[in-house]
Every structure is written in C-alpha cells, then in structure tokens.
PLY file of the C-alpha trace (Angstrom):
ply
format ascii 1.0
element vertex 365
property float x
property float y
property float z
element edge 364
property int vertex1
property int vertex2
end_header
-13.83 17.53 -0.74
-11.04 14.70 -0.55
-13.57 12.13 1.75
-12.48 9.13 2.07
-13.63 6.01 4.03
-10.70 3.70 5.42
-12.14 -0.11 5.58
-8.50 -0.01 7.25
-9.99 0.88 10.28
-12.77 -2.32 10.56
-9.77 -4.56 9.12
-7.11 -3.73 11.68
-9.66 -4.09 14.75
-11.62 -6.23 14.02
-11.67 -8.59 17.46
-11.08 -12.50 17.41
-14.27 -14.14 18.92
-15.24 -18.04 20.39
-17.26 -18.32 17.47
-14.09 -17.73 15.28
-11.93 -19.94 17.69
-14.59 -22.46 17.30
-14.42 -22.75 13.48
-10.49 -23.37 13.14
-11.20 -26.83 14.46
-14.03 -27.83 12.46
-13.75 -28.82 8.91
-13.26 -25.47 6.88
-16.18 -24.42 4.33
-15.69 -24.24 0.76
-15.10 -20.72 -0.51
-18.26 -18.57 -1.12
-18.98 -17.78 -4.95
-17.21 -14.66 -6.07
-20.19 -12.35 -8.41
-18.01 -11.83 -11.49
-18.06 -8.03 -12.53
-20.51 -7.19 -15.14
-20.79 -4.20 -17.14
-22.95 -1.78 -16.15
-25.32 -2.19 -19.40
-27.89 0.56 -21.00
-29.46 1.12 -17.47
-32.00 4.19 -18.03
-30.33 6.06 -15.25
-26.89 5.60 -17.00
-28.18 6.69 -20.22
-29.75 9.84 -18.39
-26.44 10.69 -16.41
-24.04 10.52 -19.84
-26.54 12.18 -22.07
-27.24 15.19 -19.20
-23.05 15.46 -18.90
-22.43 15.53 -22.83
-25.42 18.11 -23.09
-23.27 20.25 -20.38
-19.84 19.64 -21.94
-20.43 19.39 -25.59
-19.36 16.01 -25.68
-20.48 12.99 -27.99
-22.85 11.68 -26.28
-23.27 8.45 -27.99
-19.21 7.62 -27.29
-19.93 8.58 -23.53
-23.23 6.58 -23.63
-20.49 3.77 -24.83
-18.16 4.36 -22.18
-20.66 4.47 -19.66
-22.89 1.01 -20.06
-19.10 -0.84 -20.37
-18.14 0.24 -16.99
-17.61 -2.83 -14.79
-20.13 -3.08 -11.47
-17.43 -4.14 -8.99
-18.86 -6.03 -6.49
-15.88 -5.82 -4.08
-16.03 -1.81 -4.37
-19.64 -2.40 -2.97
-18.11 -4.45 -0.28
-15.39 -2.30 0.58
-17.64 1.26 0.98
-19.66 -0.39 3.43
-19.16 0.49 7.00
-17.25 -1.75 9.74
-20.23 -3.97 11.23
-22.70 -2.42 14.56
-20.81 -2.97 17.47
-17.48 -3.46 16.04
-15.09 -1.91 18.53
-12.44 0.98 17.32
-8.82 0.81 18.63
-6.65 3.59 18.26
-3.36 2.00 19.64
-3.62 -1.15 16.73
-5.16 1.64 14.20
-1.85 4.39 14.83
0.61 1.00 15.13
-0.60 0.44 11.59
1.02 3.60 10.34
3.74 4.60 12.75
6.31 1.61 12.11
10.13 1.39 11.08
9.18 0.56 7.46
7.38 3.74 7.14
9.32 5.78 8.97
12.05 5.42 6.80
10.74 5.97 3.60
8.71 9.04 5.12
12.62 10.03 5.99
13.77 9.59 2.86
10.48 11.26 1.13
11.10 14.33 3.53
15.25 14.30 2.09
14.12 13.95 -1.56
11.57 16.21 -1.70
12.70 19.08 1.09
13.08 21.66 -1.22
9.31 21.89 -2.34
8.29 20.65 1.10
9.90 24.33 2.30
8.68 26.18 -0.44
5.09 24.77 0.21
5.30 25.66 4.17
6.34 29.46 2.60
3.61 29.20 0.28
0.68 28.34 1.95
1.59 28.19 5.98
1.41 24.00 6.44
4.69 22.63 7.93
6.23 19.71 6.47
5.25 17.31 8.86
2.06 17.45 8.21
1.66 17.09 4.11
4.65 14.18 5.04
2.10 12.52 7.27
-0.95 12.70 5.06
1.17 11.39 1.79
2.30 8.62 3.80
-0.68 7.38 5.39
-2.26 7.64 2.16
-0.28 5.94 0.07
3.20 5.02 1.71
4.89 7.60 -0.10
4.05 6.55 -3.37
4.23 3.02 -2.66
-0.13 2.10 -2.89
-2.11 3.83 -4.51
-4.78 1.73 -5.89
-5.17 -1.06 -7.61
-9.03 -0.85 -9.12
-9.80 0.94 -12.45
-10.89 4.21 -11.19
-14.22 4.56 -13.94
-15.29 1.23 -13.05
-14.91 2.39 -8.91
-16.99 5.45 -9.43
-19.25 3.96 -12.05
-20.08 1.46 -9.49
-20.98 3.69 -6.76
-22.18 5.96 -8.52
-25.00 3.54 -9.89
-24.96 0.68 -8.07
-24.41 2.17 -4.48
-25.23 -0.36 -1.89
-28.01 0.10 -0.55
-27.17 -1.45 2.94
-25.33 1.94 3.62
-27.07 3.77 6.17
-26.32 7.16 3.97
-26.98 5.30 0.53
-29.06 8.28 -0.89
-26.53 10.60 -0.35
-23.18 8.97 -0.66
-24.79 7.57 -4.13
-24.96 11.06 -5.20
-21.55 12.20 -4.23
-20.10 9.62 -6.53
-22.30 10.51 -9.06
-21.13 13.89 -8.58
-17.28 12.72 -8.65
-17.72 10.29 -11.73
-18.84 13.69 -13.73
-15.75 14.59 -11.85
-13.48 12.23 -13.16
-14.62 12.12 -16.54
-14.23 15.81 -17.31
-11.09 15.37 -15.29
-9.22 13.23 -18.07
-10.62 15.18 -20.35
-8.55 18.37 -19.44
-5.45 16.57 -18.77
-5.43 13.85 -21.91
-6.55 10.31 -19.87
-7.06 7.54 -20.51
-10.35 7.47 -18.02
-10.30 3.63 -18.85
-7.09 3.01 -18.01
-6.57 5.58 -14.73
-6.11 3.37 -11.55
-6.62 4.34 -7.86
-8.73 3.44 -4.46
-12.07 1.13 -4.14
-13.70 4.40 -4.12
-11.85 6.84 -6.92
-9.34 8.45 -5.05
-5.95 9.14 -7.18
-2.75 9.47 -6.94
0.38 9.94 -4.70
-2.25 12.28 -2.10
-5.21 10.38 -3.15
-7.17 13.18 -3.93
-10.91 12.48 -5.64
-11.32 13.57 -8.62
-13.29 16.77 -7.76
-10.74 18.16 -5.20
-8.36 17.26 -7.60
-9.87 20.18 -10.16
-10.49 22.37 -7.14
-7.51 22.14 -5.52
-4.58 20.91 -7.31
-1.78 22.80 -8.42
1.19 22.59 -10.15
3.64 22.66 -7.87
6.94 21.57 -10.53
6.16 24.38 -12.82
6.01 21.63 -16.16
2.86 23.12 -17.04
0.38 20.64 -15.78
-0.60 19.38 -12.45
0.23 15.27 -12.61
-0.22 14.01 -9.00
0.08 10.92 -10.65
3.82 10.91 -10.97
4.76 14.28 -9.69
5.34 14.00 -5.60
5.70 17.68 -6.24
2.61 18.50 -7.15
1.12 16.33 -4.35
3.10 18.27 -1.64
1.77 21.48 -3.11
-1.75 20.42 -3.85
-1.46 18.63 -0.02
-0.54 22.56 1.56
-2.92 24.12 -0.87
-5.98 21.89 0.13
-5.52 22.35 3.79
-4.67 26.18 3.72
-7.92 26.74 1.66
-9.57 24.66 4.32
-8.52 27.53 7.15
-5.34 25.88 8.01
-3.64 28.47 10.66
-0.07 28.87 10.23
1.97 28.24 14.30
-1.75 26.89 15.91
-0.93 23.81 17.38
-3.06 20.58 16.13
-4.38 18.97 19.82
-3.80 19.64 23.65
-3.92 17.05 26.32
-7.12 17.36 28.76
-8.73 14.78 31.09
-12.46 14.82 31.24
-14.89 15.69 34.18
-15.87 13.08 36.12
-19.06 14.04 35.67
-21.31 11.84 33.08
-23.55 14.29 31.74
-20.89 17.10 31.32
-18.69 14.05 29.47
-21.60 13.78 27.09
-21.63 17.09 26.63
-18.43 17.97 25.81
-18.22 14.90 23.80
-21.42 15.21 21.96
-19.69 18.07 18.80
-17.39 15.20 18.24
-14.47 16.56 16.00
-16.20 20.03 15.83
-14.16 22.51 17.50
-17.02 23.92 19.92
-15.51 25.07 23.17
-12.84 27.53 24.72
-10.47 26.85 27.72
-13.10 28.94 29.88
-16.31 26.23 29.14
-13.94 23.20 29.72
-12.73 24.20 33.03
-16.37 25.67 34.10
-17.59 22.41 33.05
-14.93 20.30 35.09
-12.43 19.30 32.86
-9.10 20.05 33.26
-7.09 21.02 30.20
-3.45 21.28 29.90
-1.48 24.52 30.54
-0.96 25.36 27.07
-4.58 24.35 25.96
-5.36 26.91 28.64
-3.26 29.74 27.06
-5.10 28.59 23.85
-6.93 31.03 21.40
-9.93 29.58 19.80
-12.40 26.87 20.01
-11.70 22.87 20.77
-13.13 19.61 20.10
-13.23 17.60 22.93
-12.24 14.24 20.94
-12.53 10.53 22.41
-10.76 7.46 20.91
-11.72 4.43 21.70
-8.77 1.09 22.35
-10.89 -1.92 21.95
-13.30 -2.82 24.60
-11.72 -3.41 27.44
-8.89 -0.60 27.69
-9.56 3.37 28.65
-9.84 5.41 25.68
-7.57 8.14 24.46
-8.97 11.70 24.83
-7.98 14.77 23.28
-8.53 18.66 22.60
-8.87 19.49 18.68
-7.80 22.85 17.84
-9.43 24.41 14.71
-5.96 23.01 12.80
-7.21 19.05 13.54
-10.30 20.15 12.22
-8.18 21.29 8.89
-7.30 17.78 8.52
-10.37 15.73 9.07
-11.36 17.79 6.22
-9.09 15.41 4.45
-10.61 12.22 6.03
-13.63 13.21 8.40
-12.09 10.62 11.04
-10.15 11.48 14.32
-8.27 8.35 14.34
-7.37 9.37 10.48
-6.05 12.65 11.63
-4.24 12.02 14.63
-2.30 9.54 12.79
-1.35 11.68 9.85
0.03 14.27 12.71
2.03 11.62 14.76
3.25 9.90 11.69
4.45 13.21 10.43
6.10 14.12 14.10
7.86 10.69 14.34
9.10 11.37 11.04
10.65 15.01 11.68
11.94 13.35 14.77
13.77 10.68 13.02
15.26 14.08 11.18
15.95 15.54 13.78
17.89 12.79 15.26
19.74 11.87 11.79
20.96 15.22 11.99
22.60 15.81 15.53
24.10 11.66 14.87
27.87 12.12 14.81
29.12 11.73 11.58
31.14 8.73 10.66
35.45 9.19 10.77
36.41 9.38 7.07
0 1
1 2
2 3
3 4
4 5
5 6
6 7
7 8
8 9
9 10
10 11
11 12
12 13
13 14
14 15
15 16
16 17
17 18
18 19
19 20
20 21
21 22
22 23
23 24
24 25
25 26
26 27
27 28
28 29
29 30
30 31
31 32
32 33
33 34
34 35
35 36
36 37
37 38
38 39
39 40
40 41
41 42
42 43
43 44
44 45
45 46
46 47
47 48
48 49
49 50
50 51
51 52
52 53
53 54
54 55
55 56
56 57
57 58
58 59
59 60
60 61
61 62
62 63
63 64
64 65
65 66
66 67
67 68
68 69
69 70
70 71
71 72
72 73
73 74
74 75
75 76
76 77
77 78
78 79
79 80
80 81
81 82
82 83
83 84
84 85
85 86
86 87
87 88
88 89
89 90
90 91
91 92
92 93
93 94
94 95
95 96
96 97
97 98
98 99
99 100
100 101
101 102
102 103
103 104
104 105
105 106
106 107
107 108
108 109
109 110
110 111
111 112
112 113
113 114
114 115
115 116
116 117
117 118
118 119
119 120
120 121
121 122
122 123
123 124
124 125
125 126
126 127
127 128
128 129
129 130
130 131
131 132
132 133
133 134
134 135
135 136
136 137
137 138
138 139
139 140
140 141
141 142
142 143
143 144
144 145
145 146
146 147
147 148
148 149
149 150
150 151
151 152
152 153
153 154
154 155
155 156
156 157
157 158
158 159
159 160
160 161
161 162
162 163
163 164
164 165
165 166
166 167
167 168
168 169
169 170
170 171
171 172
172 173
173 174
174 175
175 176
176 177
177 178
178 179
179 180
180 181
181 182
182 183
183 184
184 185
185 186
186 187
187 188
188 189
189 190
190 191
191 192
192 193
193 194
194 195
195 196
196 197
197 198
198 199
199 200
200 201
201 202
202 203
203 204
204 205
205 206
206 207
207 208
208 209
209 210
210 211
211 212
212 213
213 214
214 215
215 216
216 217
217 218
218 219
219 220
220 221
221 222
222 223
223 224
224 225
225 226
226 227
227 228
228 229
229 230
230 231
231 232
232 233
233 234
234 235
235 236
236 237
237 238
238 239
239 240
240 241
241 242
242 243
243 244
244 245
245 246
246 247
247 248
248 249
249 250
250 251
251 252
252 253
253 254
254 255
255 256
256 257
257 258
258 259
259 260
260 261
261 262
262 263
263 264
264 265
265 266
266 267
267 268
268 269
269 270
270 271
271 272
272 273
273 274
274 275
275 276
276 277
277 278
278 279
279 280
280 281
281 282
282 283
283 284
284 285
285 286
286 287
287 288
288 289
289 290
290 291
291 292
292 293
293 294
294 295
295 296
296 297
297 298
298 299
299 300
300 301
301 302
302 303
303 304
304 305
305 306
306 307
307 308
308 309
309 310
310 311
311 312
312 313
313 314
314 315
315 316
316 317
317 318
318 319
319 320
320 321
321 322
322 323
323 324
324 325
325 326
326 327
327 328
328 329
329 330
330 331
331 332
332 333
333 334
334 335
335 336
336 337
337 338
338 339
339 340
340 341
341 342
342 343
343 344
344 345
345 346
346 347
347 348
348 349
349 350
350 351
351 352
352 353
353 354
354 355
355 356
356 357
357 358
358 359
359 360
360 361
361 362
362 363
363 364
C-alpha cells in the first residue's frame, strides 16, 4: 500500500495559544540540543533482519550486514512519524487552502498540457480521469517540484528499527517499515540503485507520486515504454503507475467521488452514521430512514457511502460529506479524508482552469 502520514496536517493547524502569546514577550530560550544522527551500529535485530533478507535473496550477507549497521538513526524522521498532539484541532478550510492556490494551480495546468497525451491514454487504460492522477501528483509533490529531501535507507532504516515508541501503533507501524526497508532494498536491486544515495519523504516514499517502495514493485508500470519503470524522472510513468494503483484498488470508471448531504439532527443517528468513518457503509435508503437528507443525485446513487465529517478548527461547523466507493479508492492512497478531498478539488480546480484557458478568446495576431 502507498500509506502515508502528512505531519502537514498538525503543521498547518496547529492553533496559536496565550501560552504562545505569552512567550514572544519574554526573553526567548536558547535552542534545544539537536541528537546528531548516529549509525545504526551491529544491533542484534539488524544483524537478524539483513542476514534473514540475504538468506531469501541470495545476497552477501556480510556487504548487507555493512550496509545495514551504517544506516543513520534520524532523529527528526522519529519526530516527524509521530502523530499531531491529543486535542489538536483539524481544519479542513487552512488544510485544502494549503493545496488549492494560484502557484499550484498553474503548474498543475501546465503538468496537465505537458503531459496530456499519457494523461488520456492512462484514463483509456485503466478508467481514472485526469483530474484525479493530476491532483494526487500535485499534492504529493507539486508536480515534481518536492519530493524529499532525507536519504531514503536511512528513513526506513530508522523506522524500521528505531520506531518511536510514543506511537500509539508502534508495534505495528515498526513492522510495516521493516517490511518496506526489505522493500526498498530489493527495490534498487532490480532497477541498479544506489540504495545509499536514493532520496525521498521522512518516511521512504519516492518519487514524482511518492509511492513506497513496496507499491512501487506492486504497482508500477512503465508507462514511456523505455524499458524500465523510473518514477524518479519519468512523470510518465507516475501518471500510469498513479491510474494503475487506483484501478487495482476498485476504482469505478463515471462513479462520482462525494455527494452533498446534511446530517440528522438527531445525536445518536449522527454517531451512527459517522461511526464507519471513510468506510463506505450505507445506501441512499439507510440515510434518509435514518434522517439525513442526501442530495438528489446521492439519492439516484448506486452503491454504498461514507458518511464523512471534517472538522474547521474549533469554533466553526464542520464540513460533511457522502464518500462513494471511488473516495474510498483514494484514501487507499493516503487513509485520510482531508488527504482525499483535496487531491479531488485540486484536480477539479485544475481542469477548470483548462477549461477556462480554452473557451479565453484568443489574442488578435
């Protein structure tokens, strides 16, 4: 899977407070002490891990053991993968503002112009309209733009032995990234890396889509016909490997993404229909009998919704939503509403800014 956790979200929202008020006019405190990055060293469990992957892939497993206990434990990747703070409040309006801005509007026009070809060949191909791969690649990486600054073995290496254990899912999100260092490593392998070298996100994601390594060798494909798959530095291959993850993920070609529906005003039907979260769990029929009141063409809809609540910051009413089985397509890029309902009105403002360029008068000669 391509799961990834956006410390965007805590960043953007986090509110000011007294406390913080409060500080700016007393005498500012020296800067805490940075922990250096220090190699991993022969930890047992290291040892285990490269000499249990060699044994599997017929590799050296003294170089790997090498490779291994030199990885850097990057103690800002263990900052980063934690989650925002209890009681931190979520704002959709300052989250989607983030993304949906001049700046990236035009260079997700200009991505769309560049690359239309493959974008209609991959819509053909595997069923997802352009809009959508054009709003994922930009609010992964602003079209190219960021992809990652950290070296991707130290990343994984870090999490992958050194998870923090302040995490409320420590066990298990310490053996996903043990899972996608294996990942990674056999990754470079097959395509002539440099694994030491390879840069991407805090937490090993790569590339123009930012897939991690393991969806990478699952789902990638090359979309440019050169005879590798380089989502690296082909934007084809991303726009491919972007349809060809979310049509093996059930993507339905013409389904709408999300209806419009205002809640009951009952609380314990609320909680109900609120409790499945992004799951798509209900039909039209169950929201009406339980007292919502969907929109007209969430009524004529085929198929089960998620009845989806965003929150904007403490004080403001939150946005709510009905997640057709296609939303629930992309979380499986990001498991995050707010991630997903981005990606789809990036990619609308974007084919709106097309359509607009194109019915523009053109210029006298």
């Amino acid at each position: 899977m391509t799961f990834r956790i956006l410390p965007l979200l805590a960043s953007l929202l986090m509110l000011a407070s007294p406390a913080a008020d409060a500080a700016k006019k007393t005498k500012p405190r020296p800067p805490a002490k940075v922990e250096a990055p220090q190699p991993l060293g022969a930890r047992a469990e290291v040892l285990a891990f490269a000499d249990e992957l060699a044994a599997a892939q017929g590799w050296d497993a003294a170089a790997l053991r090498e490779q291994l206990t030199q990885a850097l434990d990057l103690p800002r990747v263990k900052q980063l993968i934690l989650p925002a703070a209890v009681g931190t409040a979520k704002n959709w309006t300052a989250y989607r503002d983030r993304f949906i801005e001049p700046k990236r509007l035009d260079a997700g026009l200009a991505f769309w112009t560049e690359h239309e070809a493959a974008l209609t060949r991959a819509e053909n191909q595997y069923g997802v309209p352009p809009e959508i791969v054009v709003g994922i690649v930009g609010v992964e990486t602003f079209y190219g733009r960021i992809m990652g600054g950290f070296k991707v073995l130290d990343a994984l290496a870090t999490l992958a032995f050194d998870f923090p254990t302040a995490h409320p899912r420590a066990a298990e999100r310490q053996a996903f990234f043990r899972k996608e260092l294996a990942e990674f490593l056999k990754l470079c392998r097959e395509n002539g890396l440099d694994a030491a070298a390879v840069q991407g996100s805090y937490a090993g994601a790569l590339g123009w889509p930012q897939f991690m390594p393991g969806s990478w060798r699952q789902h990638a494909v090359d979309f440019d016909g050169d005879g590798h798959i380089d989502l690296m530095a082909s934007p084809t291959d991303a726009i491919g490997s972007v349809a060809h993850y979310l049509s093996q993920y059930g993507w339905k070609p013409g389904q709408a993404t999300h209806y419009s529906v205002t809640l009951p005003p009952d609380r314990q039907q609320r909680a109900r229909l609120l409790a499945p979260d992004i799951k798509p769990t209900f039909n039209a029929a169950d929201l009406l009998a339980a007292g919502a009141l969907p929109s007209e063409a969430a009524r004529d809809h085929v198929g089960p919704m998620a009845v989806i609540e965003l929150q904007n910051g403490p004080k403001k009413p939150t946005s709510v939503l009905l997640g057709t089985e296609n939303f629930w397509v992309v979380t499986r890029y990001n498991w995050s509403a707010y991630y997903a309902l981005a990606v789809i009105e990036l990619g609308q403002a974007v084919k709106a800014r097309r359509l607009q360029q194109a019915r523009a008068p053109s210029a006298p000669g």
